[in-house]
MIGU-224455 format. One record per residue: residue number from 1; x, y negated, z negated of N, C-alpha, C in turn. Coordinates in Angstrom, 3 decimals. Example, Ala and Ser with C-alpha at 12.3 -4.5 7.8 and 13.67 -1.06 7.14 Angstrom:
1, 13.190, 5.690, -7.800, 12.300, 4.500, -7.800, 13.200, 3.300, -7.800
2, 12.850, 2.250, -7.080, 13.670, 1.060, -7.140, 12.900, -0.030, -7.870
END
This chain:
1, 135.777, -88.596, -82.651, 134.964, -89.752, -83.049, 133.802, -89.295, -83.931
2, 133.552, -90.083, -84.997, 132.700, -89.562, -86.159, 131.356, -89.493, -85.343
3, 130.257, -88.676, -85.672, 128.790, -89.205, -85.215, 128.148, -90.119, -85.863
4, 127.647, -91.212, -85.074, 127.109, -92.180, -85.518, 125.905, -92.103, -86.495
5, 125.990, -91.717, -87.386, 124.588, -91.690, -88.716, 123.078, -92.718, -88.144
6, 121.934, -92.401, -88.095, 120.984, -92.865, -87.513, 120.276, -94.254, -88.609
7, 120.030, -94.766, -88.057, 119.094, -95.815, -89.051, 118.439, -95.119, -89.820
8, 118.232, -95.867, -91.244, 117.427, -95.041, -92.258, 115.709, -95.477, -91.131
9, 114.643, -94.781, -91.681, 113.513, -94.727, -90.558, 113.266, -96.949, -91.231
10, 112.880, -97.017, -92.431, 112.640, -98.032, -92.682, 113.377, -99.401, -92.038
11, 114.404, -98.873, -91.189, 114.922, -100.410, -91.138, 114.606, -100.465, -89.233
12, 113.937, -99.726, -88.507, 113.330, -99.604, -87.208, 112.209, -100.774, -87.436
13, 111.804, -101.386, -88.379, 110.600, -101.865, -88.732, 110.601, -103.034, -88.423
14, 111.931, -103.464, -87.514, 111.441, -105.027, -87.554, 110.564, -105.405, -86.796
15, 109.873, -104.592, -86.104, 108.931, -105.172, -85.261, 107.620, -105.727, -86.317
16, 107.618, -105.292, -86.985, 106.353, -106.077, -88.227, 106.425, -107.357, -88.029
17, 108.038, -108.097, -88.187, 107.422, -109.722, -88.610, 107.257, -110.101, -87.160
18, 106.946, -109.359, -86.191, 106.530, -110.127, -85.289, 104.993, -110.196, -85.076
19, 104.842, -108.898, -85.847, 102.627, -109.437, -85.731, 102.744, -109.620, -87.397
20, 102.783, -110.602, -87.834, 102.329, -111.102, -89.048, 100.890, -111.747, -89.000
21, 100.751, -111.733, -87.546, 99.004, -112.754, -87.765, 98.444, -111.753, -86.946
22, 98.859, -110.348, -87.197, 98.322, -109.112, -86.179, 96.621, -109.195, -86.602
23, 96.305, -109.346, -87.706, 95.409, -109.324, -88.095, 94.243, -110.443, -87.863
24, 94.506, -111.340, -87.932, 93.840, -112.077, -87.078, 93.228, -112.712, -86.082
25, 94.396, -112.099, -85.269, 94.172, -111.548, -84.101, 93.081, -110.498, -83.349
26, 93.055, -109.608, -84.081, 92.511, -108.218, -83.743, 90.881, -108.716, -84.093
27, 90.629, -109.070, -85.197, 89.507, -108.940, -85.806, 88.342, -110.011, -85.262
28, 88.797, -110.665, -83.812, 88.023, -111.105, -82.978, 86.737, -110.606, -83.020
29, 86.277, -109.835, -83.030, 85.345, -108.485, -82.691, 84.128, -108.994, -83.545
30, 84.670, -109.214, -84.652, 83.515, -108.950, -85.740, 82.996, -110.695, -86.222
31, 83.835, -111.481, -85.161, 83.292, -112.900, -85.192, 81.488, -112.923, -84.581
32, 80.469, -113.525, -85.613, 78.964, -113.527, -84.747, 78.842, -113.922, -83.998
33, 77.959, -113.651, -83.020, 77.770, -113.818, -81.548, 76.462, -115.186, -82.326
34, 76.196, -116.181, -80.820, 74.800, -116.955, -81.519, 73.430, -116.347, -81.205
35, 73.354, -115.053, -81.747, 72.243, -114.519, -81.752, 72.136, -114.219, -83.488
36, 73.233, -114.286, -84.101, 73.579, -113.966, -85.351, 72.558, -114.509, -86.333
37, 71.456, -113.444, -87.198, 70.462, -114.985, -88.124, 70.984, -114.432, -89.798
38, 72.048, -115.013, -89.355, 72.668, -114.471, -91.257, 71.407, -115.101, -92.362
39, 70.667, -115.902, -91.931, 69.927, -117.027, -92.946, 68.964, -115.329, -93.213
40, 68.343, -114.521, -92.220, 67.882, -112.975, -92.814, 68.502, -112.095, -93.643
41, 70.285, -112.528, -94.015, 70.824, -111.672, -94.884, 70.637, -111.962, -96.307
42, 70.388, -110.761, -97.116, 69.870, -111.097, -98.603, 71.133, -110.515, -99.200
43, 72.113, -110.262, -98.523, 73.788, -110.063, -99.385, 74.463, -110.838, -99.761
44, 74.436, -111.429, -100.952, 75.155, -112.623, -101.364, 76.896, -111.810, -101.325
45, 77.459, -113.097, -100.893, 79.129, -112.998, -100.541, 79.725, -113.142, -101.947
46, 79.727, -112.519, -102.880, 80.862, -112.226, -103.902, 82.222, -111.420, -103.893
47, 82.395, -110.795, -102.579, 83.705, -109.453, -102.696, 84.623, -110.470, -101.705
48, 85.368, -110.019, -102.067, 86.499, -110.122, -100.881, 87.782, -109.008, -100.888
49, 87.946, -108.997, -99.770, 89.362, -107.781, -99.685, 90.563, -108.158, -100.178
50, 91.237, -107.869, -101.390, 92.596, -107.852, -101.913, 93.561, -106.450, -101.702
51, 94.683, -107.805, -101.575, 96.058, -106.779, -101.511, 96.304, -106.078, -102.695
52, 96.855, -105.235, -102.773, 97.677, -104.584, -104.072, 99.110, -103.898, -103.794
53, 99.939, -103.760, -104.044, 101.433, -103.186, -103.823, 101.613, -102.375, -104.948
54, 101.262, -101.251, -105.030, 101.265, -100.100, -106.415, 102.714, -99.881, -106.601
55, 103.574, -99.428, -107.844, 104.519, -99.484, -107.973, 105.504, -98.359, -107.413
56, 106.550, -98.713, -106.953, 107.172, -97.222, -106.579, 108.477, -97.870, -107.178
57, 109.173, -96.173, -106.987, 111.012, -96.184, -107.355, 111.781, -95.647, -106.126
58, 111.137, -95.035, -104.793, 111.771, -94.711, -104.140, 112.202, -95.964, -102.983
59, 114.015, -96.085, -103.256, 114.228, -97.121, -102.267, 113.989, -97.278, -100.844
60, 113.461, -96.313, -100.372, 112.922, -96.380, -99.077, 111.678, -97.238, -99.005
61, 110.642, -96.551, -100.112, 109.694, -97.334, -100.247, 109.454, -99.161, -100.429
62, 110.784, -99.210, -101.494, 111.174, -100.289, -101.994, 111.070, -101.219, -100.749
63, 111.890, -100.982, -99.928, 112.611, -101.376, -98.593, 111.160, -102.248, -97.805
64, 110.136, -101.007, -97.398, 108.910, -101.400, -96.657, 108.030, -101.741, -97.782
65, 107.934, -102.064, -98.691, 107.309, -103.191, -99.598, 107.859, -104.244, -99.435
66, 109.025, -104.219, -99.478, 109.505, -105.921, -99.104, 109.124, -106.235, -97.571
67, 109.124, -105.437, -96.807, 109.096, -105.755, -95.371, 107.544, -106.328, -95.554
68, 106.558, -105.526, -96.312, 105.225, -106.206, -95.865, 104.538, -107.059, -96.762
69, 105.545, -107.564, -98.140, 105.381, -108.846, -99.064, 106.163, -109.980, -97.911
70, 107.066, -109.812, -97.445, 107.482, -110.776, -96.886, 106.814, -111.366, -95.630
71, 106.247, -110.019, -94.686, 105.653, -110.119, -93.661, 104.335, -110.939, -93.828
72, 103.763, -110.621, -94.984, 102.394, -110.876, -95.136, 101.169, -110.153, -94.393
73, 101.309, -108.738, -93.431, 100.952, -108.316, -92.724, 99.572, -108.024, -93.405
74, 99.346, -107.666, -94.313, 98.228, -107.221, -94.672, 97.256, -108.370, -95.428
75, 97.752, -109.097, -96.557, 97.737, -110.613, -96.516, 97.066, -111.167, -95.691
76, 97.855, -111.364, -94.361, 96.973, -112.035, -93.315, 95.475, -111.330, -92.774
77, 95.764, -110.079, -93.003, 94.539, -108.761, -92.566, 93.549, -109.402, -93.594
78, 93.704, -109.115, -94.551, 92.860, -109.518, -95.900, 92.076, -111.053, -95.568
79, 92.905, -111.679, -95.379, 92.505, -113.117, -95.144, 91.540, -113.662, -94.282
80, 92.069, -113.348, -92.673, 90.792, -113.261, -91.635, 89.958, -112.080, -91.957
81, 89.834, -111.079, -92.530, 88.609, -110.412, -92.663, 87.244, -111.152, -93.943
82, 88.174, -111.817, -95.056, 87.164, -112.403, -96.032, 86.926, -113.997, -95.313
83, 86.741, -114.559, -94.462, 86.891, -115.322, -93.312, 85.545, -115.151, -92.648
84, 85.671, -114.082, -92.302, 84.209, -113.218, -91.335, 83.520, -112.639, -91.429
85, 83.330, -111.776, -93.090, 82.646, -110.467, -93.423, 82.084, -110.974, -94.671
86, 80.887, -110.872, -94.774, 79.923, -111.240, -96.303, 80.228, -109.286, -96.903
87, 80.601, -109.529, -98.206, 80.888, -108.683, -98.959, 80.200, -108.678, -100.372
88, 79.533, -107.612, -100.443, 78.960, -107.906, -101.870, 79.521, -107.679, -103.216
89, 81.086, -106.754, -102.898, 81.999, -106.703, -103.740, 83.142, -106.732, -103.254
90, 84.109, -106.533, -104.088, 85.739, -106.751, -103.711, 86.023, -104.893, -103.492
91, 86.812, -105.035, -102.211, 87.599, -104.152, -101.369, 89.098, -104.322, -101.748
92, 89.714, -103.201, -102.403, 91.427, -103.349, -102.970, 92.208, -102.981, -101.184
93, 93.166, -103.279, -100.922, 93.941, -102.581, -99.856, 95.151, -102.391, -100.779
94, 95.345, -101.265, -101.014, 96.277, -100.421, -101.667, 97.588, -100.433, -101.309
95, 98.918, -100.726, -101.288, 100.040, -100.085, -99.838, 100.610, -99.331, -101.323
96, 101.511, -98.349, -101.367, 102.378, -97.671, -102.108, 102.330, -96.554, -101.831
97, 103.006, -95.547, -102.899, 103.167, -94.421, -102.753, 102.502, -93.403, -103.248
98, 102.363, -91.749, -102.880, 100.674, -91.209, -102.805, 101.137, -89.981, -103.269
99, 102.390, -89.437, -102.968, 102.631, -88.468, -103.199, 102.462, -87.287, -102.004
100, 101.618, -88.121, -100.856, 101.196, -87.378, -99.912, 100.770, -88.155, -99.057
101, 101.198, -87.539, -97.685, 101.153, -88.274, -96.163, 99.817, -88.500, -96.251
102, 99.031, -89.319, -96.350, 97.411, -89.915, -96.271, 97.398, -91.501, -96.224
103, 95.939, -91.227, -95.407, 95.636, -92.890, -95.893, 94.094, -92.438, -95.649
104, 93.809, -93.363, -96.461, 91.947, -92.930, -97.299, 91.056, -94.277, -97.733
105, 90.201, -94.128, -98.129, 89.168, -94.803, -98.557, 88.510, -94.322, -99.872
106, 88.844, -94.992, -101.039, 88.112, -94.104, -102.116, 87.075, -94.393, -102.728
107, 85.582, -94.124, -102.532, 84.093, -95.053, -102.558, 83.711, -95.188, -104.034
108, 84.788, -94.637, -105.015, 84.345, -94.652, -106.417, 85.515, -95.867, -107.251
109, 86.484, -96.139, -106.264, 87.000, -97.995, -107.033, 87.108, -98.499, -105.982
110, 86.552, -98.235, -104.707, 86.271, -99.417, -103.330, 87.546, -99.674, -102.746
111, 88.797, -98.749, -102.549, 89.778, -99.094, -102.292, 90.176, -98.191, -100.839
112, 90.769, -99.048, -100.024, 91.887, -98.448, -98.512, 93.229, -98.355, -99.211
113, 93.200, -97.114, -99.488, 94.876, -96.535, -99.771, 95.901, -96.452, -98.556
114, 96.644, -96.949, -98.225, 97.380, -96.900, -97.342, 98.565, -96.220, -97.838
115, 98.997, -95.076, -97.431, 100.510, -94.496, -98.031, 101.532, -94.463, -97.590
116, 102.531, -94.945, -98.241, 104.162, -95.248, -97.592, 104.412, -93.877, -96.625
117, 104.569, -92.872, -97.252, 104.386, -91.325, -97.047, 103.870, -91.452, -95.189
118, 102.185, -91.895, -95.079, 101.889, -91.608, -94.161, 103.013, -92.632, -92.941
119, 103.129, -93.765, -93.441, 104.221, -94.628, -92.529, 105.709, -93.757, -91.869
120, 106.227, -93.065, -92.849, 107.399, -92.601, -92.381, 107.155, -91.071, -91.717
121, 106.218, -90.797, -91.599, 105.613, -89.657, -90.865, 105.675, -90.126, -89.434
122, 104.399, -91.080, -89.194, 104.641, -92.180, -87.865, 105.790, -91.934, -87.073
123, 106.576, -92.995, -88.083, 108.145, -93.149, -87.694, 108.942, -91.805, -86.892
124, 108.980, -90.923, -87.940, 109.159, -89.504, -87.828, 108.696, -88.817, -86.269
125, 107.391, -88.781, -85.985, 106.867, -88.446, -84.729, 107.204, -89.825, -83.806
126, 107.024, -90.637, -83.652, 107.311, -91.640, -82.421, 108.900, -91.793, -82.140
127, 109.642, -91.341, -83.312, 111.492, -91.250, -82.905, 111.583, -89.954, -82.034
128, 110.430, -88.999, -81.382, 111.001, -88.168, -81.162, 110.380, -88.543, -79.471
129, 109.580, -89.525, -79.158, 109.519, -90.254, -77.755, 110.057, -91.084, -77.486
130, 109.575, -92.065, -78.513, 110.067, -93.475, -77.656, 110.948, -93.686, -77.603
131, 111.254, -94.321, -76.327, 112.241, -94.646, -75.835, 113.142, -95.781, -76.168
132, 112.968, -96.839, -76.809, 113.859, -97.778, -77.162, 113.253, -98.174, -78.415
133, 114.455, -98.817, -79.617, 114.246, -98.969, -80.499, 112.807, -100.090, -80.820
134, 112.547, -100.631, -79.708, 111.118, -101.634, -79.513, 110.146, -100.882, -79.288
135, 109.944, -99.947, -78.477, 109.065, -98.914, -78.684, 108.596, -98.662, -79.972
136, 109.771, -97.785, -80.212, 109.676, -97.517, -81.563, 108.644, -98.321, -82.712
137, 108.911, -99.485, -82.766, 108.446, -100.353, -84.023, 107.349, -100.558, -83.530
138, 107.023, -100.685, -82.462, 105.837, -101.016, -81.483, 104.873, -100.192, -82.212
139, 105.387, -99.008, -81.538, 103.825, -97.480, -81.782, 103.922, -97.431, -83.441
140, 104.574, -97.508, -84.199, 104.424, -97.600, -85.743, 103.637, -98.438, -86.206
141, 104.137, -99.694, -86.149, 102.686, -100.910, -86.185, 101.346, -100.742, -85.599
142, 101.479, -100.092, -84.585, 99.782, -100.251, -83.753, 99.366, -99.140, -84.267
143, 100.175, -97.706, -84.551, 99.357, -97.062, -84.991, 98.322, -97.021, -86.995
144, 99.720, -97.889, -87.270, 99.298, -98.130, -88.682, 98.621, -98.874, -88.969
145, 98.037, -100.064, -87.840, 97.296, -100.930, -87.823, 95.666, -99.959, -87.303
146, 95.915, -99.223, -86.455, 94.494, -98.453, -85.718, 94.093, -97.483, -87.422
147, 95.391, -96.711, -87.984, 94.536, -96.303, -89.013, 93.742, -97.089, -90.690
148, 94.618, -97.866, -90.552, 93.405, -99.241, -91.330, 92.486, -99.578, -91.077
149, 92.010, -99.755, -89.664, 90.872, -100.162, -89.371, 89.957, -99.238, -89.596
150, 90.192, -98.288, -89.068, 89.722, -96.789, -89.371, 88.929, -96.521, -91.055
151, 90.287, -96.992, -91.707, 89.549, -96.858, -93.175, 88.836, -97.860, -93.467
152, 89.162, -99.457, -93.165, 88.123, -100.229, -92.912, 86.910, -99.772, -92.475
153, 86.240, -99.162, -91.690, 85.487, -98.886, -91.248, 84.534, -98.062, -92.340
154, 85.277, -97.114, -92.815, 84.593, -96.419, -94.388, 84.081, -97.198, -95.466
155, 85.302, -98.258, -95.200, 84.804, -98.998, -96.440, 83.502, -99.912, -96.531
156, 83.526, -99.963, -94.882, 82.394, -101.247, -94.776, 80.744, -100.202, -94.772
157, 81.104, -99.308, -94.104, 79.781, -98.129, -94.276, 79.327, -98.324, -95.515
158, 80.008, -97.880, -96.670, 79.988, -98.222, -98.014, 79.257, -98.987, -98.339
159, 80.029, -99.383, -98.780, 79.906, -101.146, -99.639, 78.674, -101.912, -99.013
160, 78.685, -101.971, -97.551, 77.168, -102.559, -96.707, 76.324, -101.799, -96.472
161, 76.523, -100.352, -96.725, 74.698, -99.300, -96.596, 75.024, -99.370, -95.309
162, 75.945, -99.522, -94.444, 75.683, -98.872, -92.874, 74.950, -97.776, -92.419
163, 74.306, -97.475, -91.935, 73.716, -96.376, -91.037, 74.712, -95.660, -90.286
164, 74.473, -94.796, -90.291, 75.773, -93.802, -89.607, 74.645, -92.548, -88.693
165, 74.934, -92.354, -87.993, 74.225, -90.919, -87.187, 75.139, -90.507, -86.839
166, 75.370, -89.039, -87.202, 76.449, -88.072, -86.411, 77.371, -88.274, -87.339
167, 78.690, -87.819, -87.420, 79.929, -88.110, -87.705, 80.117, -89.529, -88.283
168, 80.627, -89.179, -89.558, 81.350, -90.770, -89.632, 82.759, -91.289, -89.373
169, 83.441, -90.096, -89.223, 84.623, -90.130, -88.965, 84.976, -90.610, -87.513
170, 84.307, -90.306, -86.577, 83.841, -90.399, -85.370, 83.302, -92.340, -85.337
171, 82.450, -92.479, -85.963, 81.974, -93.680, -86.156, 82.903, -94.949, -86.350
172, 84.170, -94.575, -87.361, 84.726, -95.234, -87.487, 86.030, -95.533, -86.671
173, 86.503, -93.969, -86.302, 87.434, -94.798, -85.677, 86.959, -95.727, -83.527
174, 85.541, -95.553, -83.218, 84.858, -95.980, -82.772, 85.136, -97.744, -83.124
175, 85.060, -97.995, -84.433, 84.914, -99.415, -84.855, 86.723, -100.151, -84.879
176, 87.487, -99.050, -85.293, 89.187, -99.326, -85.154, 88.891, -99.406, -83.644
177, 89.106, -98.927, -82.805, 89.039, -98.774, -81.616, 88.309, -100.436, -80.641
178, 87.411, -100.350, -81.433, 86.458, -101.464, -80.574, 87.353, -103.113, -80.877
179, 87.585, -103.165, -82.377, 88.354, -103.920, -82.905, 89.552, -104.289, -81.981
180, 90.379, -103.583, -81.615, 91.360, -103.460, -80.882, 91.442, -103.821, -79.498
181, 90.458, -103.036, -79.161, 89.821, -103.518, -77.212, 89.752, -104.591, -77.106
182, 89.187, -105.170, -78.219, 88.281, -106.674, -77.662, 89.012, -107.498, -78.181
183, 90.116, -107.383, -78.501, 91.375, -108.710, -78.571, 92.736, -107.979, -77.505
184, 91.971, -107.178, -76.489, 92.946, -107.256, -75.308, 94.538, -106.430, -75.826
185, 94.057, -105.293, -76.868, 95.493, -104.980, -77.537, 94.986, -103.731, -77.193
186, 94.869, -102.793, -75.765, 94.419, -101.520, -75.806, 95.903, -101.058, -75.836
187, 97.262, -101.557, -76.208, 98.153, -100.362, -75.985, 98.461, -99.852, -77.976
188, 97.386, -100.579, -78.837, 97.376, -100.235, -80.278, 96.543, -99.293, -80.362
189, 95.657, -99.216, -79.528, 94.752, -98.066, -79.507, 95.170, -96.843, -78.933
190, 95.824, -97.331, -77.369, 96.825, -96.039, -76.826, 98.097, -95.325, -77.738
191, 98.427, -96.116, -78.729, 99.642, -95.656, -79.785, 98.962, -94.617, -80.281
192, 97.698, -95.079, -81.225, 97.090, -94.635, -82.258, 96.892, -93.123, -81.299
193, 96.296, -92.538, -80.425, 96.056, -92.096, -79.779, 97.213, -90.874, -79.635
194, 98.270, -91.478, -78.914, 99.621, -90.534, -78.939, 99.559, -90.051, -79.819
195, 99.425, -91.086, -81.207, 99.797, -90.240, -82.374, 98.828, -88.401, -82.473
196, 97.868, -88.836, -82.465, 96.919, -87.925, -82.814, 96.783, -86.820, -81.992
197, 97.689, -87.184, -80.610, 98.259, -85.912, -79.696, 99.188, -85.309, -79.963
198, 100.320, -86.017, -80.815, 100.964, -85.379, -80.993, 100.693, -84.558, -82.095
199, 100.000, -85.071, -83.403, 99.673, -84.304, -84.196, 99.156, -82.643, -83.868
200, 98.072, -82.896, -82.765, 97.780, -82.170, -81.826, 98.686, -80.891, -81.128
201, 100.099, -81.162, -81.134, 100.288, -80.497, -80.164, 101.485, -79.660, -81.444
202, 101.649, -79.844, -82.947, 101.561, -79.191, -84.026, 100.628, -78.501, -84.544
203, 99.402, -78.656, -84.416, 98.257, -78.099, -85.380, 97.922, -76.978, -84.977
204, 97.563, -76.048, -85.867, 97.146, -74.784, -85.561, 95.330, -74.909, -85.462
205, 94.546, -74.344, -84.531, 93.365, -74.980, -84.387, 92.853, -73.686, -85.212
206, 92.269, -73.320, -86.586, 91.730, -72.245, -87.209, 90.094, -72.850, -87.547
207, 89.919, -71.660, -88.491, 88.039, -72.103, -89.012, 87.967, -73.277, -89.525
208, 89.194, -73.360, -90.413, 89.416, -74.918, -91.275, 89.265, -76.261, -90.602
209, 90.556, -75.857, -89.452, 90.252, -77.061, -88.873, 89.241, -77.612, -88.159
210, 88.108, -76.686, -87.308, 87.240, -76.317, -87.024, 85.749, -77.128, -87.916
211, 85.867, -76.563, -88.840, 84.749, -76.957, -90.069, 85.259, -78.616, -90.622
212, 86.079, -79.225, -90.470, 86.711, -80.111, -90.608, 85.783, -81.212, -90.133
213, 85.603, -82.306, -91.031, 85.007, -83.351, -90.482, 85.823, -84.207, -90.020
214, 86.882, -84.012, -89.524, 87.359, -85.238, -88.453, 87.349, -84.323, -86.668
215, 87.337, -84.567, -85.860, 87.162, -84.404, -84.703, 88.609, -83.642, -84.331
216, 88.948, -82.461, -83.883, 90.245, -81.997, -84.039, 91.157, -83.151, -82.972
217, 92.496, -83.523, -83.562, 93.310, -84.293, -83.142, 93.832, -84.410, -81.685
218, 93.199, -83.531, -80.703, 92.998, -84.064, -79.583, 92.085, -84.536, -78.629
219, 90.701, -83.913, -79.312, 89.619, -84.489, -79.436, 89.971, -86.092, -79.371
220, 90.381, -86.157, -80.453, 90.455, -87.626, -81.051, 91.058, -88.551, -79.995
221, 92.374, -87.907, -79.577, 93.164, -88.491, -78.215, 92.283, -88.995, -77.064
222, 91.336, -88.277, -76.698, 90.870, -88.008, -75.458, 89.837, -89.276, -75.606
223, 88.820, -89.032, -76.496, 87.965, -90.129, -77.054, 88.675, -91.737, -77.200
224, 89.588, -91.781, -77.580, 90.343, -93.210, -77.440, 91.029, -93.899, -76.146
225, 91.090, -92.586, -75.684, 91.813, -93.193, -74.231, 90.293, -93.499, -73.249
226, 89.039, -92.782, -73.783, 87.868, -92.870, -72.980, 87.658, -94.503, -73.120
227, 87.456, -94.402, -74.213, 87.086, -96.081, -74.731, 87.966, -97.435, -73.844
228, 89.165, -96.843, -74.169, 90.146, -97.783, -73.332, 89.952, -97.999, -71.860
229, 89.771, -96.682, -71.368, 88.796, -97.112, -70.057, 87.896, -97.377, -69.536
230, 86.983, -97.491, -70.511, 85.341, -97.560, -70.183, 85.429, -98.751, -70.651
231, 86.436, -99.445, -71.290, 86.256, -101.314, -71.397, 86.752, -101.787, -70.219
232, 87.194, -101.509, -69.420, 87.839, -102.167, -68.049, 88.670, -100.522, -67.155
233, 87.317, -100.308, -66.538, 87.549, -99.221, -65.859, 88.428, -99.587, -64.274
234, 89.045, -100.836, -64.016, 89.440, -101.353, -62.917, 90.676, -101.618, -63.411
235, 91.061, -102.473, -64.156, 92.079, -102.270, -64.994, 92.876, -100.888, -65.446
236, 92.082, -100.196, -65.491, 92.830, -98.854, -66.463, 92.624, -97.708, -65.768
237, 92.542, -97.669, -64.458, 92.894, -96.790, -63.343, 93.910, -95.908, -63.809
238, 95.389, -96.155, -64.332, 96.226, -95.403, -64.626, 96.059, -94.321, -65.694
239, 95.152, -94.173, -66.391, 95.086, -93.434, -67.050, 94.656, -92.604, -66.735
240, 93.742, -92.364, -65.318, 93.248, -91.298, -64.579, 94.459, -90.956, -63.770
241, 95.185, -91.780, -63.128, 96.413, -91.313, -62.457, 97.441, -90.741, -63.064
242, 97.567, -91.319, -64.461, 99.193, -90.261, -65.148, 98.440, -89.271, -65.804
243, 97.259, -88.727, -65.665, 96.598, -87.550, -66.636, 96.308, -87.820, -68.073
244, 96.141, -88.910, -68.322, 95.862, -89.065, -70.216, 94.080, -88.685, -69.578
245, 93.059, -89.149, -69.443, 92.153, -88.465, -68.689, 91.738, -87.883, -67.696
246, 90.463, -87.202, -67.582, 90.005, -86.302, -66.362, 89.299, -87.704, -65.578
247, 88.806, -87.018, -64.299, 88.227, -88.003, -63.724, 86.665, -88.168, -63.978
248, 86.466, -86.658, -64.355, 84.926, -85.844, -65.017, 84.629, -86.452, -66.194
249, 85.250, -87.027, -67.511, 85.044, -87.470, -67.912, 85.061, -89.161, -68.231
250, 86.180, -89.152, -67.502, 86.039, -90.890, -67.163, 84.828, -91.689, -66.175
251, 84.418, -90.747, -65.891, 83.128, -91.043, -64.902, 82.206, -91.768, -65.909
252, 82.249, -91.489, -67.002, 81.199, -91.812, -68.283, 81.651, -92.218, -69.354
253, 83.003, -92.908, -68.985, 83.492, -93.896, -70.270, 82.590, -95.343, -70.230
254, 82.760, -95.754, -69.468, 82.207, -97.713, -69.011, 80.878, -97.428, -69.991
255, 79.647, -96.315, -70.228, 78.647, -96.146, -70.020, 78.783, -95.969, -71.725
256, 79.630, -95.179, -72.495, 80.045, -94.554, -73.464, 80.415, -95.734, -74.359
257, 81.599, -96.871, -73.648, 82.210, -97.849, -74.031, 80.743, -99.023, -74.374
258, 80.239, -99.243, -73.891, 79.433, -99.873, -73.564, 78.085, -99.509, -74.982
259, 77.928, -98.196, -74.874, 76.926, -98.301, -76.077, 77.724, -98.401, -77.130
260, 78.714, -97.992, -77.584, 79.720, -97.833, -78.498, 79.711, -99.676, -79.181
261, 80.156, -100.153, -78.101, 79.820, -101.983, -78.487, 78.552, -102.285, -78.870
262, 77.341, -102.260, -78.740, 76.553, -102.571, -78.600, 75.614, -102.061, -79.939
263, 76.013, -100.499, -80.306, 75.791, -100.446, -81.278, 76.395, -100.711, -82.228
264, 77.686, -101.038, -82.583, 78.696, -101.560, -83.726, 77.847, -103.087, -83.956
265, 78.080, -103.853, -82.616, 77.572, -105.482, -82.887, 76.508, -105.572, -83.352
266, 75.631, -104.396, -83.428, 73.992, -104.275, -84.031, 73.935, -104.540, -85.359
267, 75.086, -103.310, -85.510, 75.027, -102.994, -87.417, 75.720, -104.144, -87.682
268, 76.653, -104.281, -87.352, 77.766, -105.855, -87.957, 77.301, -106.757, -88.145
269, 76.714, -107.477, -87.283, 76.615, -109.138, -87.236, 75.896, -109.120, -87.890
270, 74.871, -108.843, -88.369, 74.415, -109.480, -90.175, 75.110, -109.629, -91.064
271, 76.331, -109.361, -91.277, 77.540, -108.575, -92.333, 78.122, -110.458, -92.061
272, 78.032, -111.100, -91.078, 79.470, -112.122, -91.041, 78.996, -113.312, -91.098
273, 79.956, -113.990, -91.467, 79.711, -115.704, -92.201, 79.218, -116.567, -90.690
END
């Protein structure tokens, strides 16, 4: 009997058209609280976030361009964010091809590059856990959704003069993260998370990576699963029980989680309509 040839990675993807309003969803977060005195903001709202679909020839690529023209996934992202966020210029969201597994923020044409490249990487690492083809599409979406926000997060530093102390890399995915919690979707944050363990459990830890301004990739793990528990530490008991955290440090998530909110909603809510 022949062996059955595997799905090309692109066609695992149908889980997309099922969060087509993923985005609207999520971005609960950054709705103003009524303490909000926008009438103090002197940022007049001229920007808004646009899509772009850069051109490619590779039919793979081809494939997940149609999946997310049709989906509208980002579309809809775009939409509820110029909805809620005073912008003083226009933000591009990029999707195409890069030449290289990345996704970035570039502060000199205001754009979130998102790269096909980095998508089938995803794919690539989560075919080698999950367990059913729903899985699968599952942790691809949430994680590709946690690293947008992520670059969201750069972009808005930017463009709004955010204040940053410490790390910004740190900062932001803090704001992906918070985004996520607070529309009750901590298993997009737990994806995002895997991912960056697993990356983790490839990486060679040298001076480079070391000197590196992102937080080394299990770092990163550990910090997301903190968050996830320090938003509902009664709830998320299991994560101290299957070992994704210590108990030493979960002692001081709720406390962690807690300023983490508190300072995001500080800097934000002047920012929203």
């Amino acid at each position: 009997m022949a062996e059955q040839k595997a799905k090309p990675w692109y066609k695992r993807w149908w889980a997309i058209i099922v969060f087509i309003f993923i985005g609207l969803i999520f971005i609960g977060f950054l709705l103003p609280n009524e303490n909000t005195q926008n009438s103090q903001n002197s940022i007049s709202d001229v920007g808004d976030f646009k899509v772009i679909y850069s051109s490619t020839s590779n039919p793979d690529y081809l494939e997940l361009e149609k999946i997310f023209k049709e989906s509208r996934l980002f579309d809809e992202v775009a939409n509820g964010l110029n909805d809620i966020l005073i912008l003083p210029q226009d933000i591009e969201i990029v999707l195409g091809e890069c030449g290289e597994t990345n996704a970035f923020y570039n502060p000199e044409n205001h754009q979130i590059v998102m790269c096909y490249e980095l998508i089938e990487e995803l794919s690539s690492s989560f075919s080698n856990v999950a367990e059913s083809e729903e899985e699968l599409g599952y942790a691809i979406i949430h994680s590709t959704l946690f690293i947008f926000y992520h670059e969201m997060g750069h972009a808005l530093v930017d463009v709004l003069d955010i204040p940053i102390t410490g790390k910004e890399e740190d900062a932001v995915d803090q704001l992906s993260s918070l985004i996520l919690i607070e529309a009750d979707e901590e298993e997009a944050v737990l994806d995002g998370a895997l991912w960056f363990f697993l990356r983790g459990e490839e990486s060679k830890i040298d001076e480079l990576a070391l000197a590196d301004e992102h937080a080394l990739d299990k770092q990163r793990f550990y910090n997301l699963v903190c968050w996830i528990y320090g938003k509902d530490s009664a709830k998320n008991t299991y994560l101290i029980e299957e070992g994704y955290i210590s108990e030493e440090r979960a002692e001081r998530c709720p406390q962690e989680y807690s300023q983490i909110f508190n300072s995001w909603e500080r800097l934000i809510e002047t920012y929203t309509k």
